[in-house]
C-alpha positions as CSV (number, residue, x, y, z in Angstrom):
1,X,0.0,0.0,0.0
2,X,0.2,3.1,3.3
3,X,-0.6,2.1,7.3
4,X,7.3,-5.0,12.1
5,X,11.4,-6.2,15.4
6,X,29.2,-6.2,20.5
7,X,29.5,-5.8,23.6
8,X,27.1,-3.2,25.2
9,X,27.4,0.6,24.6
10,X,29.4,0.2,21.6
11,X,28.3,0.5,17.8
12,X,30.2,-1.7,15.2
13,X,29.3,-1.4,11.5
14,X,29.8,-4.6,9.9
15,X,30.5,-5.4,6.1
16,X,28.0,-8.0,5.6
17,X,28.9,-10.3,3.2
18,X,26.8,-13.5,2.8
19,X,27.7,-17.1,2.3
20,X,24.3,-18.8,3.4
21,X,25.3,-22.1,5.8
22,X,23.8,-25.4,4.1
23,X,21.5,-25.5,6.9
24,X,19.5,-22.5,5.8
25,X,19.8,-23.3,1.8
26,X,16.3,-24.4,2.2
27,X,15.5,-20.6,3.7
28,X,17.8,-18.3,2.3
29,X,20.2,-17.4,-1.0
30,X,23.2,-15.1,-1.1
31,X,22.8,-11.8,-1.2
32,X,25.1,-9.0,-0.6
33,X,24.6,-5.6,1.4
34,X,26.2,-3.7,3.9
35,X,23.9,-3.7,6.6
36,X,24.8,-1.5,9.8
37,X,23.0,-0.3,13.3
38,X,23.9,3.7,12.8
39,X,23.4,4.6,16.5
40,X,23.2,2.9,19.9
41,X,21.1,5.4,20.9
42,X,19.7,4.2,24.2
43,X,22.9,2.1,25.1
44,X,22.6,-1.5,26.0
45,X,19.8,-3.4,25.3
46,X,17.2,-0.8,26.2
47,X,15.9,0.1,23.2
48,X,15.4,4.0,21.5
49,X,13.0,3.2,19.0
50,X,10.2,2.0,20.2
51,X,7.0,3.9,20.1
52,X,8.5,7.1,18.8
53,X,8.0,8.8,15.8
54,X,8.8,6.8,12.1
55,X,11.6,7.9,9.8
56,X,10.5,10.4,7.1
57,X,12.9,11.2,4.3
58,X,13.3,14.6,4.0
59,X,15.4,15.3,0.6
60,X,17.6,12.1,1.7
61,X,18.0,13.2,5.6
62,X,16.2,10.6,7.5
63,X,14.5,12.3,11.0
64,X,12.7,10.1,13.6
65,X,11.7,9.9,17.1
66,X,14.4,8.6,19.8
67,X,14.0,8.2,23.2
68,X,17.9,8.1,25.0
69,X,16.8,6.2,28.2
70,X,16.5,10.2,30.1
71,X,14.1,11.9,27.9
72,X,11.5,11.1,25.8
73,X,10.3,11.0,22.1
74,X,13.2,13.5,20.6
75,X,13.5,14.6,17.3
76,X,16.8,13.0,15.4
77,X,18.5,13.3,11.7
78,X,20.3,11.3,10.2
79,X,22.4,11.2,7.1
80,X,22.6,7.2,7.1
81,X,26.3,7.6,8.7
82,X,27.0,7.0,12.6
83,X,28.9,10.7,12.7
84,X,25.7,12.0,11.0
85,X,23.2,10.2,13.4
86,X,22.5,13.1,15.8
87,X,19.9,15.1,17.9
88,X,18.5,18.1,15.8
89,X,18.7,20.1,18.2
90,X,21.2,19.0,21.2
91,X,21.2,22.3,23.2
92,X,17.4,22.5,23.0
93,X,16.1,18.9,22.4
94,X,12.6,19.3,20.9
95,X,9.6,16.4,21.1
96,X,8.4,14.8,18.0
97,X,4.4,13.2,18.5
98,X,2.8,11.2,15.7
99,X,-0.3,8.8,16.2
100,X,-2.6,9.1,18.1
101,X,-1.4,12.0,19.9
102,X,-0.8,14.0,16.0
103,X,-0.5,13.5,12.8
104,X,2.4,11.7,11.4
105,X,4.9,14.1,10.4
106,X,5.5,15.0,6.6
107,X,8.0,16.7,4.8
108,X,7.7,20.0,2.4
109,X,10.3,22.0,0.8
110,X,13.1,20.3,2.4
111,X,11.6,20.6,6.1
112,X,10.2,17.9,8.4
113,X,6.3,19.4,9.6
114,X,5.3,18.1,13.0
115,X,2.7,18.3,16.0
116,X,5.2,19.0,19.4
117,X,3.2,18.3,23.1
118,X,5.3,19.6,25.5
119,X,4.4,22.2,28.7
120,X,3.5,24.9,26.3
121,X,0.6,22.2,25.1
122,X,0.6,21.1,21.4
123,X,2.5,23.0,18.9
124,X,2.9,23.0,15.0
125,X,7.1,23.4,14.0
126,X,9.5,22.5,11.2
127,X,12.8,21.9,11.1
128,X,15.4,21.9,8.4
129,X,17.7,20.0,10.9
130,X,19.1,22.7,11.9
131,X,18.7,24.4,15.4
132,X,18.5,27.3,13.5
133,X,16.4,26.1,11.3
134,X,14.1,24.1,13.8
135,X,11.4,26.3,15.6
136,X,7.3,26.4,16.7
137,X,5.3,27.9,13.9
138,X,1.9,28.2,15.9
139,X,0.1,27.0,18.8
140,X,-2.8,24.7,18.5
141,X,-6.4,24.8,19.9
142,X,-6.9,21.1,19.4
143,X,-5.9,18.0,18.3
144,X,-3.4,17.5,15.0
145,X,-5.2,14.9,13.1
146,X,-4.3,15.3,9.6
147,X,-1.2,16.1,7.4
148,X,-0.4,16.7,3.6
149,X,1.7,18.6,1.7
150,X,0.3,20.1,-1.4
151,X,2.8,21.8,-4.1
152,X,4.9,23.1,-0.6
153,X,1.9,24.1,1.5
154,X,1.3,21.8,4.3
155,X,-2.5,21.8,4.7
156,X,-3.4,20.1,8.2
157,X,-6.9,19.7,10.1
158,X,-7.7,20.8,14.3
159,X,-9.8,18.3,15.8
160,X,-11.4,17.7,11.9
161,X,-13.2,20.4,12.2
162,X,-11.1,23.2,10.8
163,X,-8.8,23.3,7.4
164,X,-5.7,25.3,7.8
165,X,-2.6,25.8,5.5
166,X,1.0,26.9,6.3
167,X,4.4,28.1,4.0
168,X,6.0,27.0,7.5
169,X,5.9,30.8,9.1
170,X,3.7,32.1,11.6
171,X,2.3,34.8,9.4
172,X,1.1,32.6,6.0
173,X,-0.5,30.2,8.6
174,X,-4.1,30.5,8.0
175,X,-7.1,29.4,8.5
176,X,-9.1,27.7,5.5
177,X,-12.6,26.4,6.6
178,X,-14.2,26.1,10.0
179,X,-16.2,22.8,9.4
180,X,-18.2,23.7,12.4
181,X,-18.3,22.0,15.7
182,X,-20.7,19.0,14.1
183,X,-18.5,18.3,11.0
184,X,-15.2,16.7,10.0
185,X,-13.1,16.5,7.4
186,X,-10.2,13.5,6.9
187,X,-8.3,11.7,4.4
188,X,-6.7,15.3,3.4
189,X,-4.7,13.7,-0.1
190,X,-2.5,15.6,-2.4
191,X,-3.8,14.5,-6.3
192,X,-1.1,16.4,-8.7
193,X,-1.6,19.6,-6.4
194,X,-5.0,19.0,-5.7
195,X,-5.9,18.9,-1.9
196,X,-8.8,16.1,-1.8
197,X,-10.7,15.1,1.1
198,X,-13.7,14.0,2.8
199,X,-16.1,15.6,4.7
200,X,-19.5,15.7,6.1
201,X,-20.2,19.6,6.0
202,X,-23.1,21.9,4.8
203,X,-25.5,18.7,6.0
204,X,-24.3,16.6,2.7
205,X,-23.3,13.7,5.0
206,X,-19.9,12.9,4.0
207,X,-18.8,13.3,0.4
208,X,-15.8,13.7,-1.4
209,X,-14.6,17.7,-1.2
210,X,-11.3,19.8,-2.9
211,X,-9.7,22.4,-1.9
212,X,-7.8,25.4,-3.3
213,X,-6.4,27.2,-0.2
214,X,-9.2,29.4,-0.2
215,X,-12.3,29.7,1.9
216,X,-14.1,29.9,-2.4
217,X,-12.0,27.5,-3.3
218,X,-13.1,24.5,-0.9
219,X,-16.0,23.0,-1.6
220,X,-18.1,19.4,-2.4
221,X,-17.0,17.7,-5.7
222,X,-20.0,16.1,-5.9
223,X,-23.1,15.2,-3.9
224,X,-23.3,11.3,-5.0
225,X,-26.7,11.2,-2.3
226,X,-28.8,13.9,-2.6
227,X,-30.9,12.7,0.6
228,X,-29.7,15.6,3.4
229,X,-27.2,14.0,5.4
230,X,-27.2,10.7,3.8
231,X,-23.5,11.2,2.0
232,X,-21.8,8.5,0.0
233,X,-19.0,8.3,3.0
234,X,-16.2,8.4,0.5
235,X,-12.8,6.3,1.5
236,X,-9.4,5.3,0.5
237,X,-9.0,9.0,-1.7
238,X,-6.0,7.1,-3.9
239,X,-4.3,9.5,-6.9
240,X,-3.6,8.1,-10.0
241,X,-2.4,11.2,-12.1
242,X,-4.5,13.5,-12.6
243,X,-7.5,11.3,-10.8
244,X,-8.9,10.4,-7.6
245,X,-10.1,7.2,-6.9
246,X,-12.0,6.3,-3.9
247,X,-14.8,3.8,-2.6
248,X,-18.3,5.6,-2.3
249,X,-21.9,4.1,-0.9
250,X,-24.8,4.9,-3.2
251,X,-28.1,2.7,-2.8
252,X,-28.8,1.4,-6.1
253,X,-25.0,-0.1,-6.1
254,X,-24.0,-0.4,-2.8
255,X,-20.6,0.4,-1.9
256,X,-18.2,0.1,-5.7
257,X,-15.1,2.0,-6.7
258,X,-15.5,5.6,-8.4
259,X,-13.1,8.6,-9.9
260,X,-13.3,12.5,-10.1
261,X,-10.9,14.9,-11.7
262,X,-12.4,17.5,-9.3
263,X,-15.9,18.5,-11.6
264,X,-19.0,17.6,-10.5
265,X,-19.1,15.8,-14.4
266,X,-15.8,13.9,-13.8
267,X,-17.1,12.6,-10.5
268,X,-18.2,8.9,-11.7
269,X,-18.9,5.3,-11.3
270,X,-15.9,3.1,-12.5
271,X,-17.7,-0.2,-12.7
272,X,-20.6,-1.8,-10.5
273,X,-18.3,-4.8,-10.0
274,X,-20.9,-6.6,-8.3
275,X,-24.6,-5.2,-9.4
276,X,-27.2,-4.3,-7.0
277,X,-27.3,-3.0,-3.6
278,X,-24.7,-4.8,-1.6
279,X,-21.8,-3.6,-3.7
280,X,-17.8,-5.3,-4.1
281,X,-17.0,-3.2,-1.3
282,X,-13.3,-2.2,-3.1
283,X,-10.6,-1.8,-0.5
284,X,-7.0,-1.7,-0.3
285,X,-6.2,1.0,-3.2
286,X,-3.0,1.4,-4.1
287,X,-1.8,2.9,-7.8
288,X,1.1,1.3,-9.7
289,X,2.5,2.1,-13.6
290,X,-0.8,4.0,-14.2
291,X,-3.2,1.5,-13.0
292,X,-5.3,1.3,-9.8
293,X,-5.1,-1.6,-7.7
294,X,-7.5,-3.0,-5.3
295,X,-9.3,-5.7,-3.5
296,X,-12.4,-6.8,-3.9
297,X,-14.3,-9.1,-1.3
298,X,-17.6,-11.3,-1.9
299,X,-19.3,-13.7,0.4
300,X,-15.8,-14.2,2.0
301,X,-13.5,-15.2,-1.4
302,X,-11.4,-11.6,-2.0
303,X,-10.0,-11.1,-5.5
304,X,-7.3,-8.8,-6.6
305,X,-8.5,-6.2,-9.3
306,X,-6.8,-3.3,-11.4
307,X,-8.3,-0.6,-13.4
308,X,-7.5,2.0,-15.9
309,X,-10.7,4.5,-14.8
310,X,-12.8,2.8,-17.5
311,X,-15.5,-0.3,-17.0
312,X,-14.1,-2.0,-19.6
313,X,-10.3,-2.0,-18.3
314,X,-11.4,-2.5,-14.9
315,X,-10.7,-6.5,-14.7
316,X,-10.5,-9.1,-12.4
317,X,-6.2,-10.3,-12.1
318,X,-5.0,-14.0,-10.5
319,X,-3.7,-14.0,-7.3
320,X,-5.6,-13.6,-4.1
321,X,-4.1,-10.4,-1.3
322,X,-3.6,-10.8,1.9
323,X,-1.0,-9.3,3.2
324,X,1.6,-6.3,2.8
325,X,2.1,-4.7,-0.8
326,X,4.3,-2.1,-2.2
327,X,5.0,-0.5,-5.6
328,X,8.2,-1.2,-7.3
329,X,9.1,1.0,-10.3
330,X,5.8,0.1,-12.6
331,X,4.9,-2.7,-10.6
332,X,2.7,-4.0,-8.0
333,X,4.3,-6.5,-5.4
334,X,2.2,-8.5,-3.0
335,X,1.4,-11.8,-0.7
336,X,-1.1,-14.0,-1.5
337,X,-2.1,-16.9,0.8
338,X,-3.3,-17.1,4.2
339,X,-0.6,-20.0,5.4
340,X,1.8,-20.9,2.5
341,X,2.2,-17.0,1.4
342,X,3.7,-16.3,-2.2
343,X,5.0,-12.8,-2.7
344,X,3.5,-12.1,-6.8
345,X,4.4,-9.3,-8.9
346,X,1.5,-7.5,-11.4
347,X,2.1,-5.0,-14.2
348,X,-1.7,-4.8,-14.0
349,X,-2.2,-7.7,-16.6
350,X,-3.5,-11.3,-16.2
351,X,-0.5,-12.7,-17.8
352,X,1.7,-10.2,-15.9
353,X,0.4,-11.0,-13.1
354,X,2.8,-13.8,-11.3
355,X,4.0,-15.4,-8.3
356,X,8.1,-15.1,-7.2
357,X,8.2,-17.0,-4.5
358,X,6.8,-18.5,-1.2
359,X,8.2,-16.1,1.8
360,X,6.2,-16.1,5.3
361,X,5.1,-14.3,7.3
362,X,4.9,-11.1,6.0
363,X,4.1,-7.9,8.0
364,X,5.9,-4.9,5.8
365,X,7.2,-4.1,2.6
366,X,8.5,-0.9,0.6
367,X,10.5,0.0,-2.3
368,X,14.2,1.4,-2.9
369,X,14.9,1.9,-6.6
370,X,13.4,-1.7,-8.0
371,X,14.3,-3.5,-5.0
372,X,11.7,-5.1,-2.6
373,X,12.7,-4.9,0.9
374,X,10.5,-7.1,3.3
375,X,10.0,-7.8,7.2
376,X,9.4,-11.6,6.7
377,X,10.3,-15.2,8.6
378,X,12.2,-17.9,7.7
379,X,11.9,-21.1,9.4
380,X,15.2,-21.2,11.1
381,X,16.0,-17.8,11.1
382,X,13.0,-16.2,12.5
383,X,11.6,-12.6,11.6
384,X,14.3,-10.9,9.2
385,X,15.0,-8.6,6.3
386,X,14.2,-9.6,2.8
387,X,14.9,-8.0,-0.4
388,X,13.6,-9.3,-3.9
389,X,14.4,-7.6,-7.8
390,X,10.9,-9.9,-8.8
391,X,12.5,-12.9,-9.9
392,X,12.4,-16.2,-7.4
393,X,16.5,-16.3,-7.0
394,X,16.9,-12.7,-7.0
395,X,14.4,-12.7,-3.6
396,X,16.6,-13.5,-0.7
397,X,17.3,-12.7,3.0
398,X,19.2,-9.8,3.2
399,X,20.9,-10.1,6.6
400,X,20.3,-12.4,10.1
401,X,20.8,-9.5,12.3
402,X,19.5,-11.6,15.2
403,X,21.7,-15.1,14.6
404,X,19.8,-18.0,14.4
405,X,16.4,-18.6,15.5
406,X,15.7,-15.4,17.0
407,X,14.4,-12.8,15.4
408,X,15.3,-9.2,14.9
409,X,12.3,-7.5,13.7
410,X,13.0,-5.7,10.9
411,X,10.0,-2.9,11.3
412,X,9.5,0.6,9.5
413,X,10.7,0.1,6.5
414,X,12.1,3.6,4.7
415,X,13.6,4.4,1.8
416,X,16.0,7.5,1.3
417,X,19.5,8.0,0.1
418,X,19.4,4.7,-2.5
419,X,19.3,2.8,1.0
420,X,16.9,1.4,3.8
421,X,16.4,2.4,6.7
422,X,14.7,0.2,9.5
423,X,14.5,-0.1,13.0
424,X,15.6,-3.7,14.2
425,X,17.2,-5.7,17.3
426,X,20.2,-7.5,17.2
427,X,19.5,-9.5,20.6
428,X,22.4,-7.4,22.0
429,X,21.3,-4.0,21.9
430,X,17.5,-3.0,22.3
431,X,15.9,-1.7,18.6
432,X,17.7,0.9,17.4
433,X,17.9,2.7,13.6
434,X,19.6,0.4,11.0
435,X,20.4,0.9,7.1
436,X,20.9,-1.3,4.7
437,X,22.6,-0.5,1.2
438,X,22.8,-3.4,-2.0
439,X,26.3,-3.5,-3.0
């Protein structure tokens, strides 16, 4: 899509290079990577990285939340080197939240945006990661709960209720929409420069809404149910281009998957999938190579679907999804099977649509350049990285940071810098940020 685990003190970066024992031939294949902790953050086995702010790649810095065993969830940088893993801020350290306490951070304009809860209650800053460059930009009456940048303006939500936008200064932060205290607004998504989103104001119920910065500028797309306060309860607002797809709730077809280029006219049924009122119920969108992705789910049997916006190229594809998926240049990757799982590959066509290999266990996947990188098990080697180029031989384990049958935890997943970054344990030390880097 989209939203898993010498000698004490010390860091060592080690020059990984494989040569698989026979007795995990069955498991594993050669691969070769440098694969290194960058910090020892909380020293020991206590661990830094756990429930703290996710990386972010911000123009190939990495920042993340760290907690150093005397403070808490601090904001760190790093530049995927153990000289360059450092506070942001050492003098001043400064708190990073992120769900459910704010928004996940994002980055704009080479600056990490994020929701701060400190004495001074919660506060919206950026940071370049610089101290200079790192400072409050306003206070907040309410909750952060949603996040996008849009063409360099971050566009974020107060308690749902009110739409705000910020250049990352004080005086260009400014109030949008006021909702009113009865109506939200979430799924805030950034379609080519388009802020898209759903919402429940003016009495529509919820429908699909846009947004052009200005108080004229937001309003409904289109009213799918024109019942007051019925709404078509839009979901999963995915970009393909120019286009939003999302999942909508009308009464003659149930619950099927539409698109809008942001007119009321462009606003349409893709396909009624399954006719009538109870609807295919599309979930799990995710675009790849120009083509939309999904799941669909009847009577309990789900199918994996693409479509290129038109009934006719909307199609049913092998393979059944189950577990994590990620995009890979043009293509889809993803795990089929609820026991035995195969990681596939799809370029959106039945006959490109394949399985690689059997791999367990699944829990996470993302891309760096064409490579798949994957928290999975292996029998004898428990919960470790993967990596796969899409062809069976070319998908093997990457590293056994946790020897043997213990298992490191490989768990989000980030790309930046032509490397991954990860936080994992290596039985030694607690989980800490790692990055690994195909030779």
């Amino acid at each position: 899509m989209t939203r898993s685990r010498t000698g004490a003190g010390a860091v060592t970066a080690v020059l990984i290079l494989f040569s698989i024992a026979p007795a995990f031939a069955d498991e594993a294949s050669v691969s070769t990577t440098r694969t290194m902790m960058l910090k020892d953050i909380n020293p020991g086995p206590a661990s830094s990285q756990t429930n703290t702010a996710p990386p972010v790649n911000v123009g190939g810095a990495v920042f993340f939340g760290a907690r150093d065993g005397d403070s808490g969830d601090l904001l760190w940088k790093t530049d995927g080197t153990r000289a360059g893993t450092q506070l942001v801020w050492p003098s001043q350290p400064v708190r990073v939240s992120y769900p459910p306490a704010a928004a996940s951070p994002v980055a704009s304009t080479g600056r990490l945006f994020f929701g701060s809860l400190d004495w001074k209650g919660l506060r919206l800053w950026r940071s370049d990661g610089t101290p200079e460059g790192t400072r409050p930009i306003v206070a907040l009456n309410g909750s952060l709960t949603d996040m996008v940048n849009v063409r360099g303006t971050v566009y974020f939500t107060t308690d749902g209720q009110e739409l705000w936008r910020t250049d990352g200064t004080k005086a260009d932060t400014t109030l949008v929409r006021d909702f009113g205290p009865d109506s939200y607004a979430f799924e805030l998504t950034n379609v080519h420069g388009t802020l898209f989103f759903s919402s429940d104001a003016e009495h529509l119920g919820y429908e699909l809404w846009t947004s052009d910065g200005t108080p004229s500028g937001t309003h409904v797309v289109r009213n799918l149910v024109s019942r007051q306060g019925a709404g078509s309860s839009p979901i999963d607002l995915t970009p393909v281009g120019r286009t939003v797809f999302f999942v909508a709730h009308r009464g003659a077809t149930g619950e099927e998957l539409y698109r809008s280029d942001g007119t009321k006219e462009g606003t349409t049924l893709v396909k009624d999938i399954v006719p009538g009122p109870a609807g295919s119920k599309p979930r799990d969108l995710i675009a790849a190579g120009g083509s939309l992705f999904f799941s669909v789910c009847v009577s309990g049997e789900c199918q994996l679907w693409a479509s290129d916006e038109s009934a006719e190229g909307t199609l049913q594809l092998p393979g059944v999804p189950t577990g994590p998926e990620a995009v890979v240049g043009d293509t889809l990757f993803f795990f089929s099977g609820s026991l035995d799982e195969t990681l596939w590959r799809s370029d959106g066509t039945i006959e490109g649509t394949v399985p690689i290999r059997e791999l367990r266990g699944a829990v996470e996947m993302t891309a760096v350049g064409r490579t798949a990188f994957i928290s999975a098990i292996a029998q004898t080697l428990g919960r470790e990285l993967w990596r796969s180029d899409g062809t069976k031989t070319g998908t093997v384990l990457v590293d056994d940071i946790d020897p043997g049958h213990a298992s490191s935890y490989p768990f989000d997943l980030t790309a930046a810098r032509g490397s991954l970054f990860f936080r994992a344990s290596d039985g030694v030390h607690g989980v800490e940020l790692w990055k690994s880097t195909l030779r």
